[in-house]
Gaussian input, Z-matrix of N, CA and C with variables (Angstrom, degrees):
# hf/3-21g

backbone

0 1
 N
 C     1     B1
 C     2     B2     1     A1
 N     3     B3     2     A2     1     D1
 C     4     B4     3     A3     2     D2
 C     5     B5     4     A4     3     D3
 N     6     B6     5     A5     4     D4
 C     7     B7     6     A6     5     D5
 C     8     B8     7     A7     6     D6
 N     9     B9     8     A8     7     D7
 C    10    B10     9     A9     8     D8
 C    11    B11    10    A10     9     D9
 N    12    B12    11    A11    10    D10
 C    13    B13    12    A12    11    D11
 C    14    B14    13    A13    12    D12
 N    15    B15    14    A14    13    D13
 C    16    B16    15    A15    14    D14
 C    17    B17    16    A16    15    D15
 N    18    B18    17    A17    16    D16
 C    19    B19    18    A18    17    D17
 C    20    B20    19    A19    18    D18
 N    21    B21    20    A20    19    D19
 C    22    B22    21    A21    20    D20
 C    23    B23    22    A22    21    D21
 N    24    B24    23    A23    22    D22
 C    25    B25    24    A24    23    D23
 C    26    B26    25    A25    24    D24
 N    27    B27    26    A26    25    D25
 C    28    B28    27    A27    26    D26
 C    29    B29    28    A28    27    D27
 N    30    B30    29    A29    28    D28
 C    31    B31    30    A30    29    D29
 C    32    B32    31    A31    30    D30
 N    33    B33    32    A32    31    D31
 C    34    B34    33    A33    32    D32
 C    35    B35    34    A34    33    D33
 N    36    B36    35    A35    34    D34
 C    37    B37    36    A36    35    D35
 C    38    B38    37    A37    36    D36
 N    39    B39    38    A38    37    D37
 C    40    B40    39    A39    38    D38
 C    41    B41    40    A40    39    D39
 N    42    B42    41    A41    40    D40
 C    43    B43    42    A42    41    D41
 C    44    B44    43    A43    42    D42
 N    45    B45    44    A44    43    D43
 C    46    B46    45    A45    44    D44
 C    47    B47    46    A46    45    D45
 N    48    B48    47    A47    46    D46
 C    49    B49    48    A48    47    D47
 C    50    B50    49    A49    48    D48
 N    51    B51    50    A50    49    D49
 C    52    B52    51    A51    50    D50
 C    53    B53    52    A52    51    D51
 N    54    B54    53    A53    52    D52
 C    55    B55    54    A54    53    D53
 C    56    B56    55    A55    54    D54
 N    57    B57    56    A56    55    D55
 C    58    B58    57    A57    56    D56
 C    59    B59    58    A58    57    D57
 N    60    B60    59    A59    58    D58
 C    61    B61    60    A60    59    D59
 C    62    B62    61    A61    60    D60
 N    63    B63    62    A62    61    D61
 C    64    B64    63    A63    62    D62
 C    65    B65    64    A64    63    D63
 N    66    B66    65    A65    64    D64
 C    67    B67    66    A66    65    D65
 C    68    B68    67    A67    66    D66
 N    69    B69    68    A68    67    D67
 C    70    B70    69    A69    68    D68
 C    71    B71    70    A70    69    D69
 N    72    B72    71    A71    70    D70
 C    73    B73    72    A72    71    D71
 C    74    B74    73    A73    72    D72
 N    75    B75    74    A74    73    D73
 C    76    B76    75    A75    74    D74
 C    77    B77    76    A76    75    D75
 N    78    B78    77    A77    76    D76
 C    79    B79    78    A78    77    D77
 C    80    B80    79    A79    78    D78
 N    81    B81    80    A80    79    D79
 C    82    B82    81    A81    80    D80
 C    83    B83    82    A82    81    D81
 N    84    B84    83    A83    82    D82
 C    85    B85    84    A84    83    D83
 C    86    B86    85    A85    84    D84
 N    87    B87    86    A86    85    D85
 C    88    B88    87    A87    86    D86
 C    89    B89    88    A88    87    D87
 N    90    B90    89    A89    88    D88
 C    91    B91    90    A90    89    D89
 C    92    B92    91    A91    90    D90
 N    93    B93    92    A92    91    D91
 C    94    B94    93    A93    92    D92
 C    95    B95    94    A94    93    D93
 N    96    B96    95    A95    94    D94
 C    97    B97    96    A96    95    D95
 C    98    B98    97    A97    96    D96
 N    99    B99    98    A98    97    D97
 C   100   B100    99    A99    98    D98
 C   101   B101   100   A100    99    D99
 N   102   B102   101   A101   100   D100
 C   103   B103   102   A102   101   D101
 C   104   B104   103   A103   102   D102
 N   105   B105   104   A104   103   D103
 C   106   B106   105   A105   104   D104
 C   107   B107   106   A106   105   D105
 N   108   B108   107   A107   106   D106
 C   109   B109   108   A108   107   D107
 C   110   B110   109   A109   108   D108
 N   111   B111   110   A110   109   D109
 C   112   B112   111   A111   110   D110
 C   113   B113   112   A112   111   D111
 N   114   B114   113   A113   112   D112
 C   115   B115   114   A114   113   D113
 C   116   B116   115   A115   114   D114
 N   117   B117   116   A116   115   D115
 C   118   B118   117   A117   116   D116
 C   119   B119   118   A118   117   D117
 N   120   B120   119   A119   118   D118
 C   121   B121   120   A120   119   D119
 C   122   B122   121   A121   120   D120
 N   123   B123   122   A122   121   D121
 C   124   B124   123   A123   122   D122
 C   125   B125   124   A124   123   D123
 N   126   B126   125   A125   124   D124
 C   127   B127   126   A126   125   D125
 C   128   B128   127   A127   126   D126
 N   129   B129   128   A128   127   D127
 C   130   B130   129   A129   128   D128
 C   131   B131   130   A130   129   D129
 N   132   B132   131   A131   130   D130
 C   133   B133   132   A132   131   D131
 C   134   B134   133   A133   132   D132
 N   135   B135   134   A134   133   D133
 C   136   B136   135   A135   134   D134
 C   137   B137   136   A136   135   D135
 N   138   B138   137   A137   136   D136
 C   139   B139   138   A138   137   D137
 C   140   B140   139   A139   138   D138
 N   141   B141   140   A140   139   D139
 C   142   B142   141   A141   140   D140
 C   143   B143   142   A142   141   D141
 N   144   B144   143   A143   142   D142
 C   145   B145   144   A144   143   D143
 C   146   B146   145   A145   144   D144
 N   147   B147   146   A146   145   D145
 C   148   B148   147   A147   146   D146
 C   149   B149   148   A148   147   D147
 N   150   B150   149   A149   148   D148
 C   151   B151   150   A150   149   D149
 C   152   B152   151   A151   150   D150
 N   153   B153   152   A152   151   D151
 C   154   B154   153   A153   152   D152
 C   155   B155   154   A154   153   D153
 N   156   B156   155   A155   154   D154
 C   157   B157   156   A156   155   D155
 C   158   B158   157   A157   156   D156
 N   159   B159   158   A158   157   D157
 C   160   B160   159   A159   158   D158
 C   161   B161   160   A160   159   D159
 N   162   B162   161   A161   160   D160
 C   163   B163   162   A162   161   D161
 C   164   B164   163   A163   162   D162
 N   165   B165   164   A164   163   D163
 C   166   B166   165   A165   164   D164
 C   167   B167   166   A166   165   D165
 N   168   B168   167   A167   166   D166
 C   169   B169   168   A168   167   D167
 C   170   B170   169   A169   168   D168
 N   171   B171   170   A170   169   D169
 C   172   B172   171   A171   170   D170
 C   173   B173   172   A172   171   D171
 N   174   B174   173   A173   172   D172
 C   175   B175   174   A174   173   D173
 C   176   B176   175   A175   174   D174
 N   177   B177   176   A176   175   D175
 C   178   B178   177   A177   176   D176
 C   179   B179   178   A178   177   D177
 N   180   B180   179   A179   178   D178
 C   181   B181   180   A180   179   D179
 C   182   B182   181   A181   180   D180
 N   183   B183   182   A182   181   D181
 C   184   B184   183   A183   182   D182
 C   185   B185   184   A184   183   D183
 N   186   B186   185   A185   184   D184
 C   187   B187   186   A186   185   D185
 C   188   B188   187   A187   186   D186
 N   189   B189   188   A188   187   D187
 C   190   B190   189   A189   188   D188
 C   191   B191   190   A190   189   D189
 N   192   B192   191   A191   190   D190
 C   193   B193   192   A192   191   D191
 C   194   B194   193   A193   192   D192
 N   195   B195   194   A194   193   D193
 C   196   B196   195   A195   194   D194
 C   197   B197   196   A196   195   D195
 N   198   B198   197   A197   196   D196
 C   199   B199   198   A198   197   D197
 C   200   B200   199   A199   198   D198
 N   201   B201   200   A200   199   D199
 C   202   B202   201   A201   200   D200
 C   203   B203   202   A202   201   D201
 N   204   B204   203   A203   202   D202
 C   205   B205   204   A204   203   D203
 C   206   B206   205   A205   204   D204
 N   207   B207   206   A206   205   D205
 C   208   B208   207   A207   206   D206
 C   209   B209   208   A208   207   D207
 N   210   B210   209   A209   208   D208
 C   211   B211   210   A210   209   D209
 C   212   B212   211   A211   210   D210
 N   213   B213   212   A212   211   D211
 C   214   B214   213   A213   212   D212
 C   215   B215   214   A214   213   D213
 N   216   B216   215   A215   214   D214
 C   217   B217   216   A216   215   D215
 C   218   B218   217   A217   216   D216
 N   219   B219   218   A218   217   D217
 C   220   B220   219   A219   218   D218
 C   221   B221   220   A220   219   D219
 N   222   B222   221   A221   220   D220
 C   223   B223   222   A222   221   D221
 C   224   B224   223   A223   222   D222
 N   225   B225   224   A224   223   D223
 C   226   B226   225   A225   224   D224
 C   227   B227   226   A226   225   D225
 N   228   B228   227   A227   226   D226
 C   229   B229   228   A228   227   D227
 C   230   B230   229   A229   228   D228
 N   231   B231   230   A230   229   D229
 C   232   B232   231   A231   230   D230
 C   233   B233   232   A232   231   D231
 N   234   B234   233   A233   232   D232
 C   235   B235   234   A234   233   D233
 C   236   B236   235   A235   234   D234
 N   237   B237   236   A236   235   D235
 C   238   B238   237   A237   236   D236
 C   239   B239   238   A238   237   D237
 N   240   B240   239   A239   238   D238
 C   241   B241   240   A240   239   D239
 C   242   B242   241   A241   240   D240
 N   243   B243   242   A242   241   D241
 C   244   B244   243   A243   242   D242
 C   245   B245   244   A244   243   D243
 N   246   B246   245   A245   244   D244
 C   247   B247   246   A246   245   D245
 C   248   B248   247   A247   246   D246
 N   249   B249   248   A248   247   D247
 C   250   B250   249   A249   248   D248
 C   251   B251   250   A250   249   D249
 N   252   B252   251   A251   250   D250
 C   253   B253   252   A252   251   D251
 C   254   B254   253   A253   252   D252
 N   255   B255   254   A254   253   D253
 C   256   B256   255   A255   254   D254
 C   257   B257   256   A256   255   D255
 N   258   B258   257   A257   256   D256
 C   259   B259   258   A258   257   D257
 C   260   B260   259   A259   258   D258
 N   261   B261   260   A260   259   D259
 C   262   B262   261   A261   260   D260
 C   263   B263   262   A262   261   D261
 N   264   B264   263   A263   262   D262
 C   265   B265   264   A264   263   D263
 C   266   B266   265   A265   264   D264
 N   267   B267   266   A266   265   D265
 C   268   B268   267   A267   266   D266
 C   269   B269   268   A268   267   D267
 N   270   B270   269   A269   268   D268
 C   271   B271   270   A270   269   D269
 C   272   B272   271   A271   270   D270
 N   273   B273   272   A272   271   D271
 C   274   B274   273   A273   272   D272
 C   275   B275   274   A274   273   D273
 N   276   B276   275   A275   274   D274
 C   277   B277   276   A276   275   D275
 C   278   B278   277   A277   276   D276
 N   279   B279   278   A278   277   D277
 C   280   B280   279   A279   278   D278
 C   281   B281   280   A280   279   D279
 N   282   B282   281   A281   280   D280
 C   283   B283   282   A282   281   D281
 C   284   B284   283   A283   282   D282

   B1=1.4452
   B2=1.5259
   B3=0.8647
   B4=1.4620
   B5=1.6898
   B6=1.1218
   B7=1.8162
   B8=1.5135
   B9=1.3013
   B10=1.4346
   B11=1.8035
   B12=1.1005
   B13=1.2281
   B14=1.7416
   B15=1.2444
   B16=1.9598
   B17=1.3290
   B18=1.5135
   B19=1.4349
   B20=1.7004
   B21=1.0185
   B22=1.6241
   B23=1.5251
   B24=1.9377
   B25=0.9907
   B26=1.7377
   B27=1.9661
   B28=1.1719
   B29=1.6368
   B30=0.8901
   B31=1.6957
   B32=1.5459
   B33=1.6025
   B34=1.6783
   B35=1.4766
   B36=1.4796
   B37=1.6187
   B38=0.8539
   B39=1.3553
   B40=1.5477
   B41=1.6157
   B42=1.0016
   B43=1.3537
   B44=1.4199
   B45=1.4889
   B46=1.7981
   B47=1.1527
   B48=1.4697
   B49=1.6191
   B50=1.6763
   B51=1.0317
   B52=1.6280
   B53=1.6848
   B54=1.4959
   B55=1.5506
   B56=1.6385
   B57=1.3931
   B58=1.9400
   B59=1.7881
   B60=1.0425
   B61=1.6665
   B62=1.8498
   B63=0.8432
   B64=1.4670
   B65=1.3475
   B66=1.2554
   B67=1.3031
   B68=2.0447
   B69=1.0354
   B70=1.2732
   B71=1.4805
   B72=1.6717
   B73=1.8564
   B74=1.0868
   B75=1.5782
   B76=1.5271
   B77=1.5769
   B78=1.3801
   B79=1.6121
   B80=1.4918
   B81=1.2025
   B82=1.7644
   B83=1.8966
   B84=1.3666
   B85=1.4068
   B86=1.3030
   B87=1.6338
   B88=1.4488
   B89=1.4464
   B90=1.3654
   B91=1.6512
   B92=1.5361
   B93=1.1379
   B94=1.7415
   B95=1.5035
   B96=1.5332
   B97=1.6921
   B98=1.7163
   B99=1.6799
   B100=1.7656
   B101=1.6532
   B102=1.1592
   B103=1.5687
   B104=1.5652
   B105=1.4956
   B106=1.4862
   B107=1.7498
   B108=1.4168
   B109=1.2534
   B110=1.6743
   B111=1.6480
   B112=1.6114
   B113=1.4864
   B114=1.6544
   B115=1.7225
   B116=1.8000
   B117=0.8020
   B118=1.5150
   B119=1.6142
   B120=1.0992
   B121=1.4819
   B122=1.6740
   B123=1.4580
   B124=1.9622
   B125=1.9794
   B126=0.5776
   B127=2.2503
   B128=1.4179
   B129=1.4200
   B130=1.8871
   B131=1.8155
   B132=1.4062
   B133=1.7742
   B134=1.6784
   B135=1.5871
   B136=1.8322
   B137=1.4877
   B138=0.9921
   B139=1.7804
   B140=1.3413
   B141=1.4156
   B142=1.2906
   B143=1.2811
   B144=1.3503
   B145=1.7858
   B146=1.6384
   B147=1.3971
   B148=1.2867
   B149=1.4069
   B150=1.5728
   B151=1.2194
   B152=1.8844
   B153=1.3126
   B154=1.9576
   B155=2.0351
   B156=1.2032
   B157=1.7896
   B158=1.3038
   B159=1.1275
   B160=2.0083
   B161=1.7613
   B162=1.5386
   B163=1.4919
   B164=1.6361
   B165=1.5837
   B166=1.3866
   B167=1.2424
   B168=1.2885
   B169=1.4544
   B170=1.2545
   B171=1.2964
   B172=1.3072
   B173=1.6678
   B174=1.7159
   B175=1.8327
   B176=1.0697
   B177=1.4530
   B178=1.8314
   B179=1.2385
   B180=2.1223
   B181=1.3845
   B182=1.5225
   B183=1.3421
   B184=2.1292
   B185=1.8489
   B186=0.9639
   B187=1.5443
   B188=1.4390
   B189=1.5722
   B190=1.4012
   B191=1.7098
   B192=1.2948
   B193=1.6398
   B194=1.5462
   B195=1.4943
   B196=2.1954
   B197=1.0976
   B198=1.6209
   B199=1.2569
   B200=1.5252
   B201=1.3848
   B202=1.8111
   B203=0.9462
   B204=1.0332
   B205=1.7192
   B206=1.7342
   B207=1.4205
   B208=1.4791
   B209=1.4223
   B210=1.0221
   B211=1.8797
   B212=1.6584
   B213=2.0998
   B214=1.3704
   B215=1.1847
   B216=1.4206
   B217=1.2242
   B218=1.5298
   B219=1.4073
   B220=1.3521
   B221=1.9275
   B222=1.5951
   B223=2.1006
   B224=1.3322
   B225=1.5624
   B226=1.5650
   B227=1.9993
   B228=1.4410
   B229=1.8035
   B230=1.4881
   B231=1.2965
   B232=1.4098
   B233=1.3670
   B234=1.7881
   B235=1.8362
   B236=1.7899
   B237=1.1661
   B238=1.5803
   B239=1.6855
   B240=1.6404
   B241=1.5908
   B242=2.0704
   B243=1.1732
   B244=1.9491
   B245=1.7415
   B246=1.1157
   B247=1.5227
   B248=1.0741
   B249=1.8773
   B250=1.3968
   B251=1.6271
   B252=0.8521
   B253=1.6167
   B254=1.3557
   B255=1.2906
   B256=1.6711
   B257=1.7799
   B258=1.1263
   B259=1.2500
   B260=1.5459
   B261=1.8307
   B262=1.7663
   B263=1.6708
   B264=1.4591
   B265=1.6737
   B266=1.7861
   B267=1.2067
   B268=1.7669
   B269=1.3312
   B270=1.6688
   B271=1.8874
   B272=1.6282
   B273=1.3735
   B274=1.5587
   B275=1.4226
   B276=1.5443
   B277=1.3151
   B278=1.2253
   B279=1.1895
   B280=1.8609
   B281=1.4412
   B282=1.3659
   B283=1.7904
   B284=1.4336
   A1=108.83
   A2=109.51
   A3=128.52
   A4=111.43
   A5=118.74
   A6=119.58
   A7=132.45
   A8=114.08
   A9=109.56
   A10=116.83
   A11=142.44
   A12=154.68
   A13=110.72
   A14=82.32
   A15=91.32
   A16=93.98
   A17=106.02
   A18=117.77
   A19=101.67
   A20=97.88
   A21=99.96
   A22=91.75
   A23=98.70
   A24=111.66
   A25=77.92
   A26=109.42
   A27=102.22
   A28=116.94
   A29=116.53
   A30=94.91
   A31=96.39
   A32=134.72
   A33=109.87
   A34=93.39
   A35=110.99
   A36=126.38
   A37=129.95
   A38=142.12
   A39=154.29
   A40=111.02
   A41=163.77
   A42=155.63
   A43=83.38
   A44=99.17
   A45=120.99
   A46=109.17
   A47=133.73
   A48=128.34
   A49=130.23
   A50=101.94
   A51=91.37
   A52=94.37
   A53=125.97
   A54=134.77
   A55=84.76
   A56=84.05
   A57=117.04
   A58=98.97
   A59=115.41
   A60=115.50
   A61=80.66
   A62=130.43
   A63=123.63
   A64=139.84
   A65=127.35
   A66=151.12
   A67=104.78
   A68=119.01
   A69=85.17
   A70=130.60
   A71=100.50
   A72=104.15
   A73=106.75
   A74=126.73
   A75=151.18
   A76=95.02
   A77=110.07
   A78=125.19
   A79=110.87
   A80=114.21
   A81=122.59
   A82=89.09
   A83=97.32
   A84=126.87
   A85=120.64
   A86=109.17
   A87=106.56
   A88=100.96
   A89=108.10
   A90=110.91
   A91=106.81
   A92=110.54
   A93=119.44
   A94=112.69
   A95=92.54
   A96=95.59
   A97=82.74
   A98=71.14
   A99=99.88
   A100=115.67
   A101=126.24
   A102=144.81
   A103=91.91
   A104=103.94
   A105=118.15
   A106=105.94
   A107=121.76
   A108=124.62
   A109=114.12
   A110=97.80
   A111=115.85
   A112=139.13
   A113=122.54
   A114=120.62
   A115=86.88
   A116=141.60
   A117=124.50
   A118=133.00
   A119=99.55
   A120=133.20
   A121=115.02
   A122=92.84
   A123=93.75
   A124=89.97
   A125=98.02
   A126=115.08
   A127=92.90
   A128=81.19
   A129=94.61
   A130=82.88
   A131=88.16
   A132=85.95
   A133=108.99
   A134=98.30
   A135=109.46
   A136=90.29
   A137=129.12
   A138=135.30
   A139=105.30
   A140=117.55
   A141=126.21
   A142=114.16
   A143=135.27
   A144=137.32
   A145=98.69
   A146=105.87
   A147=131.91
   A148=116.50
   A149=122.92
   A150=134.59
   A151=96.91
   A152=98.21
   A153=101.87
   A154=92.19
   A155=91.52
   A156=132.13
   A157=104.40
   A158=104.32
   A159=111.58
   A160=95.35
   A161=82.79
   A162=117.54
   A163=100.13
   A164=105.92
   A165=108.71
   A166=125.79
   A167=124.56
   A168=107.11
   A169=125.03
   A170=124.43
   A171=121.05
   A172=138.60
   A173=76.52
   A174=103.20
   A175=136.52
   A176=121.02
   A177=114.74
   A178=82.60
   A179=125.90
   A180=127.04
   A181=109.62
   A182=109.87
   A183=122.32
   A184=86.82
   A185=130.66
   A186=126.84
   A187=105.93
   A188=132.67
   A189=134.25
   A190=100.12
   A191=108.58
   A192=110.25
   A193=102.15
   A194=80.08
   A195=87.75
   A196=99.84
   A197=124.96
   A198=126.50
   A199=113.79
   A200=95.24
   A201=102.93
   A202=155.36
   A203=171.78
   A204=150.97
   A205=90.76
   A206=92.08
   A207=93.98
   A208=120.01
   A209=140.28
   A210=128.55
   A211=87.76
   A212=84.02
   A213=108.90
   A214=111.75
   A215=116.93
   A216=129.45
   A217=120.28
   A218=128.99
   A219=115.27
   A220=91.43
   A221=74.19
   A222=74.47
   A223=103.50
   A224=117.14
   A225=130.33
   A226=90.97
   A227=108.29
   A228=110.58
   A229=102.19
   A230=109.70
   A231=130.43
   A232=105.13
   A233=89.54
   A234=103.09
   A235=101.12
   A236=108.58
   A237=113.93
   A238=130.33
   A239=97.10
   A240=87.66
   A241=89.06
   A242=94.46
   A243=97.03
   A244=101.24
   A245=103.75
   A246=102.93
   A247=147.09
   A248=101.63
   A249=109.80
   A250=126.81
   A251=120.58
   A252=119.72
   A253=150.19
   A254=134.70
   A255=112.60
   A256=106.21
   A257=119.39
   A258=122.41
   A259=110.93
   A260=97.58
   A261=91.54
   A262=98.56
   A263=122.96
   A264=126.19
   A265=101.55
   A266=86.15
   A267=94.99
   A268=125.08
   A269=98.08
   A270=108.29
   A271=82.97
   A272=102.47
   A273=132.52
   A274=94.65
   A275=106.13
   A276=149.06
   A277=140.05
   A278=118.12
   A279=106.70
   A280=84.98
   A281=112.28
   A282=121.18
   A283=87.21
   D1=155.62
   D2=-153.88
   D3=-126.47
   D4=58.08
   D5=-164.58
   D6=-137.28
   D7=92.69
   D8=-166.76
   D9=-85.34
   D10=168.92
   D11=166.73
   D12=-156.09
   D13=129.15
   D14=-168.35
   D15=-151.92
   D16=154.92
   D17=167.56
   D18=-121.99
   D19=143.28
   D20=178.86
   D21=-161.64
   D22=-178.18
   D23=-163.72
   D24=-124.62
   D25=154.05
   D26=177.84
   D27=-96.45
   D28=132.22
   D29=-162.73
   D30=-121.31
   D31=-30.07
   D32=176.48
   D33=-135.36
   D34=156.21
   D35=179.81
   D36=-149.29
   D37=124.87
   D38=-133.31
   D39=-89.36
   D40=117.29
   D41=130.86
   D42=7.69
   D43=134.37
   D44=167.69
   D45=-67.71
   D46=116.76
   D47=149.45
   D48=-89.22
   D49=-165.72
   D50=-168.82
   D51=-139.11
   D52=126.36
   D53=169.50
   D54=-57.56
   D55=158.81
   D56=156.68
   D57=-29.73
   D58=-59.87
   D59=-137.02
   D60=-99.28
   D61=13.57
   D62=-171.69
   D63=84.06
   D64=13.63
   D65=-133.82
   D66=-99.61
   D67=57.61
   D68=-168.70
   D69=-42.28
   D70=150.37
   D71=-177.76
   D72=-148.76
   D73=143.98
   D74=-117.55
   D75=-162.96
   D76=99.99
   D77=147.59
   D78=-84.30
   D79=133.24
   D80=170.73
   D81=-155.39
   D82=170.24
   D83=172.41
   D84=-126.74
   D85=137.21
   D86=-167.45
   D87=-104.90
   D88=171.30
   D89=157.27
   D90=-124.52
   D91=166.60
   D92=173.50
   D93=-174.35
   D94=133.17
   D95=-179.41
   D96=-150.24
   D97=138.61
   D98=173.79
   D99=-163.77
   D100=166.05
   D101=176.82
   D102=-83.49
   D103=119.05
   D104=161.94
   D105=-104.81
   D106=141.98
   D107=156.91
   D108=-87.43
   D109=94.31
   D110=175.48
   D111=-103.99
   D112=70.18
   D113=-175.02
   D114=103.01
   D115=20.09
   D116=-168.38
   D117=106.44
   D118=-11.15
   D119=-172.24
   D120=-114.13
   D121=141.28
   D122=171.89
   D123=-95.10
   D124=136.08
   D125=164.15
   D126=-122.76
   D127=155.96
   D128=-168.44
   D129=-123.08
   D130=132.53
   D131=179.25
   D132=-136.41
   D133=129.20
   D134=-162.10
   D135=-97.01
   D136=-178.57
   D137=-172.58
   D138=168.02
   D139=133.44
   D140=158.43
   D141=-107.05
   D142=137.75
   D143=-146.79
   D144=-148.52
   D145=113.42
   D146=166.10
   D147=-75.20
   D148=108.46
   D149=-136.00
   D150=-138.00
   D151=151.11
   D152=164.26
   D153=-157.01
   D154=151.45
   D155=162.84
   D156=-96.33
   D157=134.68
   D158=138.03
   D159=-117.04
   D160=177.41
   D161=163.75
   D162=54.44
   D163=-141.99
   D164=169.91
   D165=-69.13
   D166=-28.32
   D167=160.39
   D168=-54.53
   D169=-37.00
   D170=161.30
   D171=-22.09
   D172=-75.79
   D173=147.87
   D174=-40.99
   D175=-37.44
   D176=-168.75
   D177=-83.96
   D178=-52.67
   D179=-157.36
   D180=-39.68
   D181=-40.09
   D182=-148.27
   D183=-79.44
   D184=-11.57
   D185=-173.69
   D186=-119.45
   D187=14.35
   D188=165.64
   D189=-92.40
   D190=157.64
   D191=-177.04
   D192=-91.54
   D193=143.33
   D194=168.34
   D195=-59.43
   D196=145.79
   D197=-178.17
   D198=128.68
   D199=-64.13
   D200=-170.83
   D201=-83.39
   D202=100.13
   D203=-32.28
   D204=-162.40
   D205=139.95
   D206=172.92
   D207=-165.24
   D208=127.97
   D209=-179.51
   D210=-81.27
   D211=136.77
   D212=162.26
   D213=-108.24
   D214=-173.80
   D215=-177.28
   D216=-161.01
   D217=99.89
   D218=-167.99
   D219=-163.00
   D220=-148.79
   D221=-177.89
   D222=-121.01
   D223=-156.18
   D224=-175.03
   D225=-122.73
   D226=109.07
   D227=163.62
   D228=-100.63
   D229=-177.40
   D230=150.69
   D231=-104.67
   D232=138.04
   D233=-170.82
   D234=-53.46
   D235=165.17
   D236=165.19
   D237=-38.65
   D238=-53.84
   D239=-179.57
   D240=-136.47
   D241=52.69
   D242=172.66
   D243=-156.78
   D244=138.78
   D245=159.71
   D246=-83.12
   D247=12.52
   D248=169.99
   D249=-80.54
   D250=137.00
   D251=163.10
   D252=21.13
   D253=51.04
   D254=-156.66
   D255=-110.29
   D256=127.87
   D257=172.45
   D258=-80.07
   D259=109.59
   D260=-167.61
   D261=-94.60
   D262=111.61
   D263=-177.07
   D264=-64.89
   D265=128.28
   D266=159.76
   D267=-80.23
   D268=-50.85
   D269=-171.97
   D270=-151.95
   D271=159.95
   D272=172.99
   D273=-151.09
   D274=153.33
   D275=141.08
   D276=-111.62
   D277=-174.08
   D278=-163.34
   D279=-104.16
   D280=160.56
   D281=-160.14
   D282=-102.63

């Protein structure tokens, strides 16, 4: 299974583009820091997370303010033309 849930704060966001077929789509970057329980130990782990929208999520995302905190919910892709990482959000709410 394939399923992420994160809370972060949104901190940078791309000018909206549009796929071939019309789709709007939304690059932003998240941040998140929290206490993980790791081997016996809490670790505090900071992360910056390379993120995209389609459709209406896209849309509601591009009209939330940089700044504000929210749990997402989506999966783990490979970027378009890189093999690093992109957390593609399905739905968010306000944290």
């Amino acid at each position: 299974m394939n399923q992420v849930l994160l809370t972060g704060i949104l901190v940078e966001r791309d000018a909206m583009r549009y796929t071939p077929a019309g789709l709007p789509a939304l690059g932003f970057r998240l941040e998140h820091s929290s206490l993980v329980h790791d081997v016996h130990a809490q670790r505090k782990v900071d992360m910056s997370v390379k993120s995209m929208a389609f459709g209406a999520v896209a849309e509601r995302l591009a009209a939330q303010p940089l700044g504000s905190s929210w749990k997402f919910s989506g999966f783990l892709a490979n970027g378009r033309q890189s093999k690093s990482l992109v957390f593609q959000v399905q739905e968010f709410v306000q944290d």
